[in-house]
N, C-alpha and C positions, 0 to 999 in steps of 0.2 A: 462772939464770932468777930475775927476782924476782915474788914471790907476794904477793897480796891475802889477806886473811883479814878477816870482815863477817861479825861477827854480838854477836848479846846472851848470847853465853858468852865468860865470861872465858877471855882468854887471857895469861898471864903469861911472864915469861923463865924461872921458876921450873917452870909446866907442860911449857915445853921442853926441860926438863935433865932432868926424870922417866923412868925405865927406859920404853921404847916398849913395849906388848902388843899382842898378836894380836888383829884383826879377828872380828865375828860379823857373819852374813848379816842382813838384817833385813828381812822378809817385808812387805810393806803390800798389806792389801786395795784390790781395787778392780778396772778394768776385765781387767787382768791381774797377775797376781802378781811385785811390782819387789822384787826383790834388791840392797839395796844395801850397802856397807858401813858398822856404824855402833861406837859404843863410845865412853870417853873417850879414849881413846888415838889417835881417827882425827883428821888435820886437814885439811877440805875447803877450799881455796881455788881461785883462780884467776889466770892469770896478768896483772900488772898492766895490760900494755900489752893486753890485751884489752878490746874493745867487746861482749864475749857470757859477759863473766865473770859471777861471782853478783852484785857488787857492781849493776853495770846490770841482770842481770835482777830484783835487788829493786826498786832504784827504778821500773822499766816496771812493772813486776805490784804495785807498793807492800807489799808484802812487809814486815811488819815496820813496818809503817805503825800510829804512835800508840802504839807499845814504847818504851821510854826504855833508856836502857844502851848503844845500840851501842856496840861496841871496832871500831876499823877496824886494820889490822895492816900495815905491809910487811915480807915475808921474805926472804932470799935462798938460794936454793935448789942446793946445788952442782954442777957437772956430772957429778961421779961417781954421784950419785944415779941408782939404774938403774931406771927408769921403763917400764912395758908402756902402749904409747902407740895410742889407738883413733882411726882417722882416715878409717874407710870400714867398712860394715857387714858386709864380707867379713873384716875382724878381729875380730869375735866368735865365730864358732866355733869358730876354733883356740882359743881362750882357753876356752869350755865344755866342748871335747873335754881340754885340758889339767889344765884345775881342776872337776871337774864337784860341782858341788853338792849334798851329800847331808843338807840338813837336814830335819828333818821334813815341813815345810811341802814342800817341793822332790818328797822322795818320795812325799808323799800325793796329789797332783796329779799326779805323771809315772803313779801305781799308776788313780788315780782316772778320768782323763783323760788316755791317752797324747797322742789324735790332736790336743787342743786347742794345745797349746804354751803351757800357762795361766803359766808360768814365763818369763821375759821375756827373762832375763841370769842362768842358773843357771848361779850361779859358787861356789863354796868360798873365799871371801876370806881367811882365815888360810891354807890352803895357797898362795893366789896370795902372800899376804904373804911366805914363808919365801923366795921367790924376788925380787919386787920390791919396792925402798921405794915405790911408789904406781901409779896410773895416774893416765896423762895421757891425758881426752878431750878433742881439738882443738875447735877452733871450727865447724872442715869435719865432723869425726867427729861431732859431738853434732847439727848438721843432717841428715847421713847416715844417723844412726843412731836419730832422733824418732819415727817412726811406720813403723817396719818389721816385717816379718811374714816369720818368727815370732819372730823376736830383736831386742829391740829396747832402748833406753836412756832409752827415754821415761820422765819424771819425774827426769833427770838435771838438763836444765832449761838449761845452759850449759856452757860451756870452762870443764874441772873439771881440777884438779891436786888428787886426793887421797892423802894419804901416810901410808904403814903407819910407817916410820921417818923421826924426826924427826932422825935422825944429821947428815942433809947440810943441815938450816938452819942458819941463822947471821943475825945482824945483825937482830934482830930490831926494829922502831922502829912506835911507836903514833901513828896519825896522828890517831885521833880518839877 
């Protein structure tokens, strides 16, 4: 699969040769509490031939609009890479029942607030890591999956390929 990567952090061939580390949850206030993965070691992209990757949705939303720096990246991503792939919103609960997430934030709101489901996507991403190099939200998953109740991926934003282990890229080339 070949991957996009769009944004004003450096990415070098040098950052991809770096030992990979474990995933932290990362909590963001707001209308419900979004778990995503974050750290230096994560790489979010998407895949090229998509029209719903981030690249498009920064230029729709102007994202990054008046920032100087973009890197734009292509990567190639290998098929052995074993990918936990979300494409309909009945694949999130196996994944919360499997990896459930116990960070602070997670338990003070499940303690706080059982009946609200104030936690969106409570995942444990370093244990999901030890099992998959990333997930892949499809194009179909990340619309399936926008404003659902009570699990939901909203503020994902687009068809995301993001990866715990950088093992299976290759051929890295900067297009801009």
């Amino acid at each position: 699969m070949e991957l996009s990567y769009w944004s004003v952090s450096d990415l070098s061939y040098s950052r991809l040769t770096w030992p990979w580390g474990l995933v932290q949850p990362q909590v963001d206030p707001g209308h419900k509490i979004m778990c995503k993965p974050t750290g230096v070691r994560i790489l979010w992209t998407s895949p090229v031939e998509s029209t719903d990757g981030w690249y498009a949705w920064c230029q729709a939303e102007e994202f990054y609009r008046g920032i100087q720096g973009h890197q734009h990246w292509q990567l190639t991503l290998s098929d052995a890479a074993n990918l936990l792939v979300i494409d309909k919103e009945s694949d999130l609960e196996p994944i919360i029942r499997e990896f459930p997430c116990s960070c602070d934030e997670c338990v003070r709101w499940a303690l706080e607030a059982p009946d609200l489901n104030m936690v969106s996507f409570p995942v444990d991403f370093p244990k999901l890591a030890e099992k998959y190099d990333g997930i892949q939200l499809t194009a179909e998953g990340q619309w399936r999956t926008r404003l659902t109740e009570p699990r939901s991926l909203y503020g994902w934003d687009c068809e995301t390929v993001v990866l715990f282990n950088i093992n299976h890229v290759s051929n890295p080339r900067r297009l801009l």
